[in-house]
C-alpha positions as CSV (number, residue, x, y, z in Angstrom):
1,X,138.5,86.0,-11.3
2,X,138.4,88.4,-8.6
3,X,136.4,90.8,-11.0
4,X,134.2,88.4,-11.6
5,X,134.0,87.4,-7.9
6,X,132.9,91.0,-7.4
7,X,130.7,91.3,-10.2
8,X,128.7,88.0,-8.6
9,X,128.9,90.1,-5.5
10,X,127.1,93.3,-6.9
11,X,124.6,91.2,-8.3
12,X,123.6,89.0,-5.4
13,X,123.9,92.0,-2.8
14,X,121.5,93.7,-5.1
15,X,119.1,91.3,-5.3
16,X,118.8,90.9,-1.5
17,X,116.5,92.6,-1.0
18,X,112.8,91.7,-1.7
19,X,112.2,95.0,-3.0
20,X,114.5,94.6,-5.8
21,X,113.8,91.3,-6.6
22,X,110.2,92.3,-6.8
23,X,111.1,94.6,-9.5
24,X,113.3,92.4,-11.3
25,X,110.4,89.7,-10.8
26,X,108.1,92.5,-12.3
27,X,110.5,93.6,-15.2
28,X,110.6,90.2,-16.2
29,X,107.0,90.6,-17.8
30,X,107.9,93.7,-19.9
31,X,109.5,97.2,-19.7
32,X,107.6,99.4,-17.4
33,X,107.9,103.3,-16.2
34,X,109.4,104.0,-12.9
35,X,105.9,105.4,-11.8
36,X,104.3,102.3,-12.3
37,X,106.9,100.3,-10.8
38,X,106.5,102.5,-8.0
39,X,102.9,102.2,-7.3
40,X,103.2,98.4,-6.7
41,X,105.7,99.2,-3.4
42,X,104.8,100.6,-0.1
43,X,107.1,103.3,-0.2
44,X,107.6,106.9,-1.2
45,X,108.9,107.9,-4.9
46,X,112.5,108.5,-3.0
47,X,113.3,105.4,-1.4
48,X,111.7,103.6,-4.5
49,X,114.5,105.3,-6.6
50,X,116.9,103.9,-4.0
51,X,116.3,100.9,-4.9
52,X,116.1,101.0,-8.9
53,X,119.7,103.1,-8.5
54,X,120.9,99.9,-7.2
55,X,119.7,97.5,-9.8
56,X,120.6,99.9,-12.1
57,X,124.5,100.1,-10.4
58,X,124.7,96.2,-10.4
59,X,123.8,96.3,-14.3
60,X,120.4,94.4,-13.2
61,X,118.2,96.7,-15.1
62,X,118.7,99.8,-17.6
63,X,116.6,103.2,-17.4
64,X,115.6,105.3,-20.6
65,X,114.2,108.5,-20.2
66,X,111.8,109.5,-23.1
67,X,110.4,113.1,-22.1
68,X,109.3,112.6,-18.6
69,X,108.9,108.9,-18.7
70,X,111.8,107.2,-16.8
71,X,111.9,103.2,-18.2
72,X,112.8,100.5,-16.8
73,X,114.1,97.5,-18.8
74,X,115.7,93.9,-17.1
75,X,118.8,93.2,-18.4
76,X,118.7,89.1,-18.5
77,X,122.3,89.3,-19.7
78,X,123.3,89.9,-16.3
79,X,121.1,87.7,-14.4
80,X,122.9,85.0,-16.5
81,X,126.3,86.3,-14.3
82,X,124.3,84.2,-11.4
83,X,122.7,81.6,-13.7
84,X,126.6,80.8,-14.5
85,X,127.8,81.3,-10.6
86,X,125.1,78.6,-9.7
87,X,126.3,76.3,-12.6
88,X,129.6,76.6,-11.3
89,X,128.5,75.7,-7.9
90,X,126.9,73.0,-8.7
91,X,129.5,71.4,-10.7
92,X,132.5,71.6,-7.7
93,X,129.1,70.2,-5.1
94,X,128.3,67.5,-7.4
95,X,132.2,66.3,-7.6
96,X,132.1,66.8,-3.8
97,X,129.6,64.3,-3.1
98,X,130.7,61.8,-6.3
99,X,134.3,61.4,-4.6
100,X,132.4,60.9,-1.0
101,X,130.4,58.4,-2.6
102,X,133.1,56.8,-4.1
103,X,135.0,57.2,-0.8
104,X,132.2,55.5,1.2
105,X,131.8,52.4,-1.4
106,X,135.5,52.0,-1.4
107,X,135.1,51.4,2.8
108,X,132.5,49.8,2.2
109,X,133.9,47.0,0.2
110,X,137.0,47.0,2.2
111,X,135.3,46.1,5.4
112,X,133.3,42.9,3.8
């Protein structure tokens, strides 16, 4: 569990930040060169590859060089890592609130 903890905590510290989840937001339309990515950011080429280092760290996104064209693909794979996290989360929240409901009705009735 506590790779998997630190897995989630890759992925979520990686998507932070707008940036990178304007890429992965981008990436989810297609594969696109690092160039082109590039152009749609405010920044200079070298803080841009900053950024696609740590998608590409967190497992977010893959890179293919092909001559002097660096790609950039989304791997959805790994945004299912969250997908799952939130699952999870929403499972132990939901039994939360079920057993307070249950609690609540139980006074409820007990007062009458």
């Amino acid at each position: 569990m506590a790779q998997y903890s630190a897995e989630v905590d890759g992925v979520f510290a990686a998507l932070a930040d707008p940036t990178r989840r304007g890429v992965v937001r981008r990436l989810g339309r297609g594969p696109t060169s690092v160039g082109e990515l590039a152009r749609e950011f405010p920044m200079t080429l070298p803080s841009f590859m900053k950024h696609v280092r740590t998608l590409e760290t967190h497992g977010l996104i893959r890179t293919v060089k092909t001559g002097r064209v660096r790609t950039c693909v989304l791997n959805r794979d790994r945004l299912a890592l969250v997908e799952d996290w939130l699952a999870e989360q929403h499972r132990v929240w939901a039994d939360r609130t079920d057993r307070l409901d249950h609690l609540v009705t139980r006074l409820e009735e007990e007062q009458q």
